[in-house]
Phi, psi and omega in degrees: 000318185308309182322294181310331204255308215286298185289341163289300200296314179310292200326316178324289196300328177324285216301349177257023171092009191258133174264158204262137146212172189312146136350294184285322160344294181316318189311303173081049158258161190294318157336271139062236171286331166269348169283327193295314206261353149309323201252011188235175168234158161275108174238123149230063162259006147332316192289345134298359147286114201258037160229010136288129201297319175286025167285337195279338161302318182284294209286329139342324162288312188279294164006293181311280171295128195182120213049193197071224182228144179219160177267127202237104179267109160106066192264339205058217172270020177095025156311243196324320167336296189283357163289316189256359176291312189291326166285356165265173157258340165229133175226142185227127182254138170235135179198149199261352152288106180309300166339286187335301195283344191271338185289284241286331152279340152316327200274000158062053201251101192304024181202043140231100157315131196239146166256150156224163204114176191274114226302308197321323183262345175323149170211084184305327221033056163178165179265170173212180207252340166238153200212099200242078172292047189280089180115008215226311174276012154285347182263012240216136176263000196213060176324300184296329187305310188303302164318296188304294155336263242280341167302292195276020127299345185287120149326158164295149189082328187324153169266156148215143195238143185241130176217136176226148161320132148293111179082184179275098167258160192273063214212155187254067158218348170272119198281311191222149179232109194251172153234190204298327161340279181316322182273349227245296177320316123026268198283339117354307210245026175245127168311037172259190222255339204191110175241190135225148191204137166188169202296175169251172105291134156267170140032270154283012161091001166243156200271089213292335182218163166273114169252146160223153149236112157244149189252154168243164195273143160316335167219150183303179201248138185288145173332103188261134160232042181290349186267012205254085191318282175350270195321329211264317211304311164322299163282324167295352185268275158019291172277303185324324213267000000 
């Protein structure tokens, strides 16, 4: 009953323009957060329908990538997973659901490896040449710390491609809701070399998700200091002298 009471009152708050999120979310413990998605499967074995409206997302991905080793955060039950196998030579899918991962390993795809835990503590120990967020830092309690994270995971030159909702979708697991502004500032604020970020479409011509590829530079980057008047002011006397 308690349960049944939890889910009118979130709906209550939806409808009154308030955002919803699971119950156990809100607490925004690691616990938590990990008891929610522990009792659930992530189901996208959807994403190779090319009449569900989120195939133009999956083919958007599949797009990006192409070879090496890539990292898949938030894998689910293996939807995108089983997509995205063929084009790597290694893939390591991560999710912080067990279920999840035991479907993605039913599926027996030989050049993949699952992971579990919680993304804030994941430590892979190695890098990758791809890094894949689809679907994920609207769930998230802390989007930049992660994106950031998920960044220093990339070898030099690596991508990590990102796709979040546009706006407000109606669903009581989303923690954040951005827009391309909003996503675009983010994404600022990762040591990368590059990024791009621009809407998706669906089907129907409207602009249903935010996409990025931020890239990382092939080689670190020399100190900047152009924002350092003192510092500039300095080398211009220098070369002058």
């Amino acid at each position: 009953m308690g349960g049944l009471l939890t889910r009118v009152g979130q709906s209550i708050r939806w409808r009154l323009g308030m955002l919803v999120a699971a119950a156990e979310l809100e607490k925004g413990t690691d616990e938590s957060v990990a008891w929610f998605y522990n009792n659930r499967i992530t189901e996208c074995t959807f994403l190779d329908d090319p009449e569900h409206y989120e195939y133009p997302r999956a083919q958007w991905v599949l797009g990006q990538v192409d070879g090496k080793t890539l990292l898949e955060i938030g894998c689910g039950n293996g939807g995108m997973t089983r997509l995205l196998a063929p084009k790597v030579d290694e893939l390591t899918a991560f999710d912080v659901s067990a279920p999840s991962l035991k479907e993605v390993e039913e599926l027996k795809l030989p050049n993949v490896v699952t992971a579990q835990g919680l993304i804030e503590s994941f430590t892979p120990g190695r890098q990758f040449d791809w890094v894949v967020l689809s679907e994920v830092i609207e769930h998230l309690r802390d989007p930049l710390a992660v994106i950031k994270k998920a960044f220093e995971f990339l070898a030099p030159g690596g991508s990590l491609v990102i796709t979040t909702p546009n706006g407000h979708w109606e669903s009581d697991e989303h923690l954040h809701e951005f827009s391309l502004k909003s996503f675009s500032n983010i994404l600022a604020e990762t040591e990368c070399e590059s990024f791009e970020a621009s809407y998706l479409r669906d089907r129907d011509g409207l602009r249903r998700w935010l996409t990025a590829t931020i890239r990382r530079a092939d080689t670190p980057a020399a100190p900047d200091d152009f924002f350092d008047r003192t510092a500039t002011a300095k080398k211009r006397r220098q070369r002058s002298s």
